[in-house]
N, C-alpha and C positions, 0 to 999 in steps of 0.2 A: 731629854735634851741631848745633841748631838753636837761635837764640836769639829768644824770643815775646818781642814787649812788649804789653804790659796797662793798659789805664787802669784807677787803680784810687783805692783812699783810704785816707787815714789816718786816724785817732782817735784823740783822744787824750786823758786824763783826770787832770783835776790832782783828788788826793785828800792826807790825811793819814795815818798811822797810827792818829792815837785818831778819825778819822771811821766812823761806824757810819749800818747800815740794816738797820732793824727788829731792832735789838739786836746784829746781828752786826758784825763789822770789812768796812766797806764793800768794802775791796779782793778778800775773799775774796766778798761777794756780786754784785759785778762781775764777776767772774773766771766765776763760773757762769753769770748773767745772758748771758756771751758766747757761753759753750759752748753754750746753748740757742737760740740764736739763728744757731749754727751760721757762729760767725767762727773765720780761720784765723790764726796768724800775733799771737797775743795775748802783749804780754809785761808784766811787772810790775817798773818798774824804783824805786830807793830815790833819794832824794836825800840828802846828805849838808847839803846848807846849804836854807836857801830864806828869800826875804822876800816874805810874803803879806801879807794883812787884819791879821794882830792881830801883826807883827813879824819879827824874825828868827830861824827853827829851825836849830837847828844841835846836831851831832855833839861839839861839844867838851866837854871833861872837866868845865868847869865848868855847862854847861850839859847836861843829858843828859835831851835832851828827848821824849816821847810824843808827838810831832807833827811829826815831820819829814813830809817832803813823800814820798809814793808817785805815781807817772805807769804809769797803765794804755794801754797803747800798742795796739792793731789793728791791722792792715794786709788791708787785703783788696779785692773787688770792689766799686765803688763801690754797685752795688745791697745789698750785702750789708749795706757799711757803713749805708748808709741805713735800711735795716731795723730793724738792733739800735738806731741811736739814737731811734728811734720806741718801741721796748719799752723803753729805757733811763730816756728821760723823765725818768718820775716818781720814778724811784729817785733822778736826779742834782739834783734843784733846789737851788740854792744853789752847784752845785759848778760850776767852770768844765770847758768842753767846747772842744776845739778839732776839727777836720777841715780836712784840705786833699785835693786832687789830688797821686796820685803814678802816677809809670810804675814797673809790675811788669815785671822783665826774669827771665825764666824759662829756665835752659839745658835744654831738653831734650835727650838723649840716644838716638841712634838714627839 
């Protein structure tokens, strides 16, 4: 077993549930936007609380809200990453983006 490290990056995308593009649920048009642009490593994770712009979202009984917070996550080749967020753009304005630098640690086997 051989263990590779990788420079590489993360992305990251703060969304909501009721946020939409070009009519669809943003998250689901993210999620494709990545596949075409040929990212690996894409995951779609929920939050259960958040405090943004317009307050606090939140999971509880009395609140049960259509805007909880969604985070589209990437991880990939910092080139790659760079790529998608150049075709991403225009779909994301308004939305916050984050990226940093990560080390990819790969076990390969052999």
């Amino acid at each position: 077993m051989g263990e590779v490290m990788q420079e590489g990056s993360c992305l990251r995308i703060y969304l909501s549930e009721s946020d939409r593009i070009d009519g669809n649920p943003a998250v689901e048009a993210i999620l494709e936007l990545c596949q075409e642009c040929g990212l690996k490593g894409v995951s779609v994770l929920r939050g259960i609380e958040g405090l943004g712009e317009h307050g606090i979202h939140s999971t509880s009984f009395l609140s049960l809200s259509s805007s909880l917070p969604l985070l589209v996550e990437a991880i990939d080749t910092k080139e790659r990453i760079d790529a998608a967020v150049e075709q991403l753009k225009p779909h994301l304005i308004g939305k916050l983006v984050a990226i940093w630098p990560v080390s990819l640690l790969r076990d390969h086997q052999g």
